[in-house]
N, C-alpha and C positions, 0 to 999 in steps of 0.2 A: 578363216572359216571356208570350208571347199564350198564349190558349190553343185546344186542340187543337179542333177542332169548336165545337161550337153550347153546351155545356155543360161542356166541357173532360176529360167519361169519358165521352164519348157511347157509346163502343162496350162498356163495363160495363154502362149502364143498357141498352141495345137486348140486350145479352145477358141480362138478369135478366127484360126484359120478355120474352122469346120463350122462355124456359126455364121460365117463371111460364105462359103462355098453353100450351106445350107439356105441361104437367102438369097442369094442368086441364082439360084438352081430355082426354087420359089419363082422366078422372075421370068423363067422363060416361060413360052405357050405352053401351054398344059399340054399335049403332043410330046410336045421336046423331052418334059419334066422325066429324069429319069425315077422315077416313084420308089423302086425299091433301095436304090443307093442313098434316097433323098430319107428313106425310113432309117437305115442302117446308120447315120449321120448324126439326126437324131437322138437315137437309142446312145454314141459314141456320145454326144453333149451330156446327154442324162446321164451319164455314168458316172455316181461318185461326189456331182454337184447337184447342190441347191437348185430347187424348179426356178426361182426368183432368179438366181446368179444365170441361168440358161437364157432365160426370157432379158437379160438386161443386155447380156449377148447379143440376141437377136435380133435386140433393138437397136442398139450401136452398130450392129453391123449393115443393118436396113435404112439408118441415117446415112453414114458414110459411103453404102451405094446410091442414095437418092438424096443428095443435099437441095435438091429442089424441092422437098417437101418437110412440112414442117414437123419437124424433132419430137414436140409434146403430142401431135396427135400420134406419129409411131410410138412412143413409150407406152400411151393410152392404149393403141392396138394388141400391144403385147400386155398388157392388163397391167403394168405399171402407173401408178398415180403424180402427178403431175406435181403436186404438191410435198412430192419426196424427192422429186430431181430438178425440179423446175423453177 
């Protein structure tokens, strides 16, 4: 079976990277935050995926920049319920 693009989940990894880039971007001082790349980024996640599949994104990628913070309150933040992943 060939596979799908360049990597064969091309469009999972471009979604982790832009959801990963989009939450650290989030992280710097508001100053820094480049706003309009950080909209366009965005707009690139929502495109084509599930609002939930964006937000669980988000959330994973917000754990794995911040392992010092606890996981089930990030999920909560992204309005994920705790009781579906936890």
């Amino acid at each position: 079976m060939p596979r799908k693009g360049i990597t064969g989940h091309d469009e999972w990894v471009v979604t982790e990277a832009l959801a990963t880039a989009f939450v650290a971007l989030e992280q710097l001082p508001s100053k820094h935050q480049p706003r309009a790349h950080m909209e366009d980024i965005r707009k690139l996640l929502a495109n084509g995926r599930e609002p939930a599949t964006v937000r669980l994104h988000l959330a994973q990628a917000k754990c794995r920049l911040n392992p010092h913070l606890n996981p089930l309150s990030i999920y909560e933040e992204y309005g994920i319920s705790s009781d579906l992943y936890g």
